[in-house]
N, C-alpha and C positions, 0 to 999 in steps of 0.2 A: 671405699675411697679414703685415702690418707689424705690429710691438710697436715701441713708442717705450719704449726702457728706459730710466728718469731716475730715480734713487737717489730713497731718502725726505726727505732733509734738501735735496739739490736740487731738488725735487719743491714740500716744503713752504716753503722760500724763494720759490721763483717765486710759489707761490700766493697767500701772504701778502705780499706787496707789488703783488701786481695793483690797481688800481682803474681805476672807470668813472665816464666820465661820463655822468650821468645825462639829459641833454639830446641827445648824439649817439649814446648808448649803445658809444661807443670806448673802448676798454680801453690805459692805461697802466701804465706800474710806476717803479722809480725811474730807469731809464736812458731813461725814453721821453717823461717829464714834459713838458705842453707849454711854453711860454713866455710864454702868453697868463695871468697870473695871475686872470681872472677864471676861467676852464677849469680850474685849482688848485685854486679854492676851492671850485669845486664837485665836485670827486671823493669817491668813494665808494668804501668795501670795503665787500663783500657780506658779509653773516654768511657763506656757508659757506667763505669765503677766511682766516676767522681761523684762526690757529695749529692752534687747540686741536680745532675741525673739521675742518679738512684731517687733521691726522693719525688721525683717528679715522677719517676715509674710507682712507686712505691705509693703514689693518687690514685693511678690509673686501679693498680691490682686491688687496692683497698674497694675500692667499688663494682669489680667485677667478682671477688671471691663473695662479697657480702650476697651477690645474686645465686652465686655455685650453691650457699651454705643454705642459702632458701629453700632451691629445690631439691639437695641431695642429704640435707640434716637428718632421715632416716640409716642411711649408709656410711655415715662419714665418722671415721674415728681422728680423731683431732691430737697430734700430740705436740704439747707446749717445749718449745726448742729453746727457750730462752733457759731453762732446766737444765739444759743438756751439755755437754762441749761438742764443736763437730763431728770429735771421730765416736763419740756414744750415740749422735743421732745416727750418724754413718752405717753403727753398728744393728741399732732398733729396726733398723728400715729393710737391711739386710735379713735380719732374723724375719721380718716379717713377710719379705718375699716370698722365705722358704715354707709358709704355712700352707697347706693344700686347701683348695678354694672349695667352699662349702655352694652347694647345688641347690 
């Protein structure tokens, strides 16, 4: 079992500057913004990426992973993402898919 562990304040940053666009359904944020200004104008945040949502989820998960980490703490490799930038977590997760499962 992977845990992506990413503090709440890094957590709720990424969250809240996500937007999509609603046309190709591809997701930006501020370092990813296209350059195409009509692709600008039309981006969107979702209601549940505002602030004041995310961290109300971000209660809920805090108390349900602390439960996961109880019973699954033999299995679980945990990598700290707050470490990381997207596309090198992007990347770890990928490489780790491709590992063949031990029996």
């Amino acid at each position: 079992m992977i845990l992506l562990d990413c503090g709440e304040e890094v957590s709720v940053k990424r969250l809240a500057d996500r937007r999509i666009d609603p046309v190709t359904g591809k997701y930006y944020n501020s370092k990813t913004t296209p350059d195409d200004q009509l692709i600008k104008d039309r981006l969107e945040q979702h209601t549940e990426d505002k602030e004041e949502v995310v961290r109300k989820r971000w209660r809920v998960w805090d108390d349900f992973i602390g439960k996961i980490e109880e019973v699954y703490r033999p299995y679980l490799f945990s990598i700290k993402t707050e470490l990381y930038s997207e596309e090198e977590c992007t990347d770890i997760i990928s490489e780790m898919m491709q590992i063949p499962r031990r029996d």
